[in-house]
C-alpha distance (Angstrom), angle and dihedral (degrees) to the residues before:
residue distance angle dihedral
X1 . . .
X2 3.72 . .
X3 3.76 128.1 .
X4 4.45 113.6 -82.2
X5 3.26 117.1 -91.1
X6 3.95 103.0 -160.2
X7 3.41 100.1 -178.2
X8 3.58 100.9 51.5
X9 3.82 116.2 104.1
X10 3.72 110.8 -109.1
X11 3.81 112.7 -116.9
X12 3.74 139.9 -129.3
X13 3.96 94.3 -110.6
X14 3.84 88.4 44.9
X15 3.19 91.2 55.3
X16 4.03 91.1 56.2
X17 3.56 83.4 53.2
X18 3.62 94.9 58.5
X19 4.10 92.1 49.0
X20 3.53 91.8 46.8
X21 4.63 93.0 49.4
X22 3.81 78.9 40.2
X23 3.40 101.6 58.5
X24 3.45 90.0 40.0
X25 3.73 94.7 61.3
X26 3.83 107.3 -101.6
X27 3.75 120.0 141.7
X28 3.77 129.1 -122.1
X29 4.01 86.1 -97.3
X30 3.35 101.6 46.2
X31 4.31 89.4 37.6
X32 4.60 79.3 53.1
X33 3.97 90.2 51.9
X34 3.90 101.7 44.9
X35 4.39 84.0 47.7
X36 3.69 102.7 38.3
X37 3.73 92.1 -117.5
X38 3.78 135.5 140.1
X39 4.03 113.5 -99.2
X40 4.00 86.4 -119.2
X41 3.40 99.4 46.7
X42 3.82 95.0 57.2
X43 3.96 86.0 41.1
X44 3.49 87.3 59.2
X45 3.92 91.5 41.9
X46 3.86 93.0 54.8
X47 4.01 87.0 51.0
X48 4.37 95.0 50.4
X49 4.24 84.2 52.0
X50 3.67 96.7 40.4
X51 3.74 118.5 129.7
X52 4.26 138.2 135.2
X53 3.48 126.2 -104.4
X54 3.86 129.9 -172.6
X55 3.86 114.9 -129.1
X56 3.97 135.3 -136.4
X57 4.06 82.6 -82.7
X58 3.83 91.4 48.5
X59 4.06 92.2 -106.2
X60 3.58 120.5 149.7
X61 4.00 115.7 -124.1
X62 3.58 132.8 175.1
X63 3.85 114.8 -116.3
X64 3.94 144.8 169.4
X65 3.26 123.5 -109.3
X66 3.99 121.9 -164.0
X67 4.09 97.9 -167.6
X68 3.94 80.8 50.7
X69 3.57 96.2 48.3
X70 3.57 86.6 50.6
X71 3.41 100.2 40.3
X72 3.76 87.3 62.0
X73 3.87 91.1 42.8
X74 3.92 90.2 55.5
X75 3.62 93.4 44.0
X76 3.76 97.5 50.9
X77 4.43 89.4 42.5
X78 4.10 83.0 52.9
X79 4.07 92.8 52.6
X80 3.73 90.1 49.0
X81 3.76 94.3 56.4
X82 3.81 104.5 -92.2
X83 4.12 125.6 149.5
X84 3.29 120.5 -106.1
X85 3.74 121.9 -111.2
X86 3.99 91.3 -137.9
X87 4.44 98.5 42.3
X88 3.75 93.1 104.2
X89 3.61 108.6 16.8
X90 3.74 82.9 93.6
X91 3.86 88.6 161.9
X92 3.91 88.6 65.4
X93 3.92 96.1 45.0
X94 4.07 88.6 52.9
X95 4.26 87.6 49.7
X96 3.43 98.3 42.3
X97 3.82 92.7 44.0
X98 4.23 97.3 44.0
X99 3.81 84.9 46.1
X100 4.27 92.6 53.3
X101 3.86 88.3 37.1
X102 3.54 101.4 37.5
X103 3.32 122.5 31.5
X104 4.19 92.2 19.4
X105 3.68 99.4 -110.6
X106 3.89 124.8 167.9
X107 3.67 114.4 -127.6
X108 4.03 93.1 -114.4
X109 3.91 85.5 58.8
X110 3.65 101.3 49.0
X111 3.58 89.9 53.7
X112 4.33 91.2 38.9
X113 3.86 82.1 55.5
X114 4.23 94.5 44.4
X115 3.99 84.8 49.1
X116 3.78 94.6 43.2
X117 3.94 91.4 44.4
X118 3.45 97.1 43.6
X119 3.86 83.8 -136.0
X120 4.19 102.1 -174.7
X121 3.65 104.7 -115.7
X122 4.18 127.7 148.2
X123 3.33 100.6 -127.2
X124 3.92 130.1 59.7
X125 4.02 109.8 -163.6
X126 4.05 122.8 -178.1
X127 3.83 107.3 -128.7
X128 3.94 99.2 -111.8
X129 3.79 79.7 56.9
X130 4.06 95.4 59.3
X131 3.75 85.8 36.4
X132 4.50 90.2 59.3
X133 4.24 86.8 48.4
X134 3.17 94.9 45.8
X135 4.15 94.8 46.3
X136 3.95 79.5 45.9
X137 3.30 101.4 61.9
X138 4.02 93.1 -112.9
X139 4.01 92.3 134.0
X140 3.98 109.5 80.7
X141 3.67 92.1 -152.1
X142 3.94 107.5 19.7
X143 3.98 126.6 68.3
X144 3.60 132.3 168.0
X145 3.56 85.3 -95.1
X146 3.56 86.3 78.5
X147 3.77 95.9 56.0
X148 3.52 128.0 88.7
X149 3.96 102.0 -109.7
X150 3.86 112.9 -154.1
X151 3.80 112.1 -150.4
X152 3.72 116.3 -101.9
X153 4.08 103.6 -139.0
X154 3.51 112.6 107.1
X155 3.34 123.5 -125.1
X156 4.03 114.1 -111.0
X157 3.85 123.2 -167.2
X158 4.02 111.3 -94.2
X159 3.57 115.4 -133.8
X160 3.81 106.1 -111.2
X161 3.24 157.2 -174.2
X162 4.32 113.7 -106.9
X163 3.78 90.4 -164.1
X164 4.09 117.7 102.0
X165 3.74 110.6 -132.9
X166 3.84 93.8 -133.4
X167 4.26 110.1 44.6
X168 3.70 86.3 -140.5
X169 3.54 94.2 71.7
X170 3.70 130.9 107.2
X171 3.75 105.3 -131.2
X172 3.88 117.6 -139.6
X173 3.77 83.9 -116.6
X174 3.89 91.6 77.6
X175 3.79 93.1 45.0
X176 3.92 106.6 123.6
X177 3.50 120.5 -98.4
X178 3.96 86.1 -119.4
X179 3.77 92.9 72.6
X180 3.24 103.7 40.8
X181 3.93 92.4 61.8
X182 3.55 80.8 39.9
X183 3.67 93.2 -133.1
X184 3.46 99.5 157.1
X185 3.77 141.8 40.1
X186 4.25 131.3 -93.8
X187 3.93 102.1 42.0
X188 3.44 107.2 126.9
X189 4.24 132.9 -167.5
X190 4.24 106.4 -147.4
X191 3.90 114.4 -168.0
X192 3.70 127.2 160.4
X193 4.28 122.8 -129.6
X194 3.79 116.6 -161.6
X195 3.86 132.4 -157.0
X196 3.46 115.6 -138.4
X197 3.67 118.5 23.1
X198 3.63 105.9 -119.2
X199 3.92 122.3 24.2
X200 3.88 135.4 73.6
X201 3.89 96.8 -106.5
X202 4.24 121.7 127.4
X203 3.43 117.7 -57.4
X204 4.22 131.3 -179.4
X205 3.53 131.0 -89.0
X206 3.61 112.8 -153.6
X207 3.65 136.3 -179.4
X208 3.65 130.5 -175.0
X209 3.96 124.8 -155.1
X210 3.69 99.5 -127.5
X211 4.32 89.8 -140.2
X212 3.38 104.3 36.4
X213 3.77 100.5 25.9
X214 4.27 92.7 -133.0
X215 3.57 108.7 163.4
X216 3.97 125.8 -153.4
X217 3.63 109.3 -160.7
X218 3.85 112.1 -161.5
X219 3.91 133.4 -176.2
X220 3.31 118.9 -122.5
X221 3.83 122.2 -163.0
X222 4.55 89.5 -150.8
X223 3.57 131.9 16.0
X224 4.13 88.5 -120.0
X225 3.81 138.0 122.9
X226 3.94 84.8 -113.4
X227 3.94 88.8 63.7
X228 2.91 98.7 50.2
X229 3.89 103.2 47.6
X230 4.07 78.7 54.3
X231 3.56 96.0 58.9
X232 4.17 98.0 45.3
X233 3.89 83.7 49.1
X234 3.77 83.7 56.6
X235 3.99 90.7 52.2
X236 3.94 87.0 44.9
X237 3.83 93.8 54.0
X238 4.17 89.6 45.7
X239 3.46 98.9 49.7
X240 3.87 97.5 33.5
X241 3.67 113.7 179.9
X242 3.14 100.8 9.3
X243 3.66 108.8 53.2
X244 3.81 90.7 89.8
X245 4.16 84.3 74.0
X246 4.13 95.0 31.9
X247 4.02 87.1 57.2
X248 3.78 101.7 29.2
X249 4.68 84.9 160.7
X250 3.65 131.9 -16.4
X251 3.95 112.4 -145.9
X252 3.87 109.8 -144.7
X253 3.88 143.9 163.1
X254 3.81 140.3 -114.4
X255 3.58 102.6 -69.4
X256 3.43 127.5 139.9
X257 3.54 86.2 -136.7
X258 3.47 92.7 65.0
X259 4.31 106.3 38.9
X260 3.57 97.0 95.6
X261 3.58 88.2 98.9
X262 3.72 95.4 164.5
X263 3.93 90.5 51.7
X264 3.82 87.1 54.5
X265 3.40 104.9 51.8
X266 3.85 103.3 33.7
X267 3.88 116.5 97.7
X268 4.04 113.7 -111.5
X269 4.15 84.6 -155.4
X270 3.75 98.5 51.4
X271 3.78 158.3 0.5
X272 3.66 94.8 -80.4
X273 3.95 139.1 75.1
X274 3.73 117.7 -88.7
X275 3.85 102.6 -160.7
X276 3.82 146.1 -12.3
X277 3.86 125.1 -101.5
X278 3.86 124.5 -149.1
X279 3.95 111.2 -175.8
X280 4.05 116.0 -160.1
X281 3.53 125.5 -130.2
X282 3.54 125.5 -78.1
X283 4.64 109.5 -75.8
X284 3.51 99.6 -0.7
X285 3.42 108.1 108.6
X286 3.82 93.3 165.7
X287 3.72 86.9 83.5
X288 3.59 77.3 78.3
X289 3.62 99.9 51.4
X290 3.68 96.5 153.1
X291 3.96 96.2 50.0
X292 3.37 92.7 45.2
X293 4.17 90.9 54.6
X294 3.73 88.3 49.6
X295 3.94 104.9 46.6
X296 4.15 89.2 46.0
X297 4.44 78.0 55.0
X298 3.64 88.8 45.5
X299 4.10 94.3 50.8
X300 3.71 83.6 57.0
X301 3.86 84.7 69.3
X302 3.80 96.7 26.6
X303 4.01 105.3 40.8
X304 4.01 115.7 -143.6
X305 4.02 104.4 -90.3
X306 3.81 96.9 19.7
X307 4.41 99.3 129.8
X308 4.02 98.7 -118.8
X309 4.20 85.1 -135.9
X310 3.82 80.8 85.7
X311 3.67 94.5 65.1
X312 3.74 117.4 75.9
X313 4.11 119.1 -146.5
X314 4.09 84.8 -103.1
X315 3.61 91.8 61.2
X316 3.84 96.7 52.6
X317 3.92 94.0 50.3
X318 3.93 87.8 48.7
X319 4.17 82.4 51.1
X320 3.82 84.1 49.8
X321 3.35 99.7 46.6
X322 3.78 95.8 45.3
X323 4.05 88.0 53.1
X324 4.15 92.0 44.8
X325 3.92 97.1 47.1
X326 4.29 94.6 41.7
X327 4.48 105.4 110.2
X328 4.40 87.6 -120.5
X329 4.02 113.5 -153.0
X330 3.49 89.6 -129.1
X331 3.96 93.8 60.5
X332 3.71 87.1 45.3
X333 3.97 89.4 -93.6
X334 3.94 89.9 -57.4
X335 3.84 111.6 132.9
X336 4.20 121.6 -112.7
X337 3.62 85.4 -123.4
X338 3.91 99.5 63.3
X339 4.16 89.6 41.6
X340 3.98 96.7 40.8
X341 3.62 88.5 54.6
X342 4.01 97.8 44.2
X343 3.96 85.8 57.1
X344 4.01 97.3 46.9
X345 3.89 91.2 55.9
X346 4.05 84.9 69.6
X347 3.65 94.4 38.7
């Protein structure tokens, strides 16, 4: 590597650099000799991207961020007087604020779908740094008010009971190791979201494809085990043959909704079984990561208390389709759509 260069400013890509030695378990002195940096400068580096993070087993850890560090590094070059990146790329503040107004996009997935494009504007921006001008007011017509703000408590493990209600379940504890590090395609997660809180009027079926996150969204008439059998028979009859390797298991909770287990898993075509159903333990819904992420999307279509008699069968599929076809972080800002579809060809 070449000599350090302390007083150069440390740069966006070397500051991907640094999360990616980071995570990989290099020290600040060994992170300084592979980049050519002074020891304190990288110390001081590590401390601007700082933040905690909880793990798979809910731990907290202390990690670096490079959109934070850069965040902060934007912020602080704005407050000293420096131009903005964005002031006259008026072309990319008219994209990136039809996209957020529009068609509902979050910041990270305009600029995920810009990258992915290759769409030809003049200014390249890391998404902490769109997130600080638009916190800053630096967007005439956009505001975080317009963004979909995910709460910041973190989830902590419930204490809970490891019995199944009915002793014909299958408890999530016997659920091959295969799904749960969702290596392979056809494990679904099924939950049910209601309209108004109290009543017996139509509520949502919704199951999530565990590796490519595609949702169905399905209107049920009742919140009962009845409904629901109706609607997988539904699935069965689209998919035919082949839903036996589309819906391999569907993971679940305790709902009453849900405990006709035999109902669920027999085939409405023939003799045999038609899939395999795991059911979590008893209040811990983040056993059902995935569902969970998708029903807090849908309530951004479907407010919490609105009766879901007001929403016609169109309006679902266009909440669907919106959900299937958005570029999603976690599939490196492809859509469920493009992936769920590349998997059923082989199915």
């Amino acid at each position: 590597m070449s000599g350090r260069k302390g007083v150069r400013h440390i740069t966006y890509t070397e500051r991907t650099k640094i999360e990616a030695l980071a995570d990989n378990g290099m020290n600040a002195q060994e992170i300084a000799d592979y980049l050519g940096r002074e020891l304190s400068g990288i110390y001081k580096e590590l401390r601007r991207g700082e933040y905690t993070r909880l793990t798979s087993e809910l731990l907290e850890v202390t990690a670096y961020s490079a959109d934070i560090a850069q965040q902060d590094y934007d912020y602080k070059a704005t407050a000293k007087g420096a131009t903005l990146k964005i002031s006259n790329d008026f072309a990319l503040v008219e994209y990136i604020e039809q996209k957020i107004l529009e068609e509902s996009y979050s910041p990270c997935a305009v600029l995920a779908e810009i990258r992915e494009k290759q769409l030809p504007f003049a200014t390249n921006i890391c998404f902490k740094t769109l997130y600080n001008y638009i916190d800053n007011g630096l967007f005439l017509n956009l505001s975080n008010k317009d963004l979909l703000r995910k709460s910041g408590k973190k989830r902590t493990k419930k204490s809970m009971d490891t019995r199944i209600k009915h002793p014909l379940c299958t408890s999530i504890e016997d659920r091959p190791k295969e799904i749960n590090e969702r290596n392979t395609f056809g494990h679904w997660e099924m939950d049910t979201v209601i309209g108004k809180a109290k009543g017996s009027g139509p509520v949502l079926l919704v199951l999530t494809e565990r590796l490519t996150r595609y949702e169905i969204i399905m209107k049920m008439k009742h919140k009962t085990a009845a409904e629901v059998i109706r609607c997988l028979n539904r699935l069965e009859r689209k998919y035919g043959s082949r839903f036996k390797r589309v819906f391999k298991s569907i993971t679940v909770d305790n709902g009453s909704e849900f405990m006709d287990t035999e109902g669920i898993e027999k085939s409405c075509r023939s003799k045999g079984s038609r899939t395999k159903v795991f059911y979590c333990h008893p209040y811990s819904s983040w056993e059902r990561g995935s569902n969970e992420n998708a029903n807090a999307i849908i309530r951004r279509f479907i407010p919490k208390g609105t009766p879901m008699e007001n929403y016609t069968e169109k309006q679902i599929l266009k909440v669907e389709q919106w959900i299937n076809n958005y570029p999603r972080k976690i599939l490196g800002y492809k859509n469920a759509k493009t992936l769920f579809e590349r998997y059923l060809v082989t199915a």
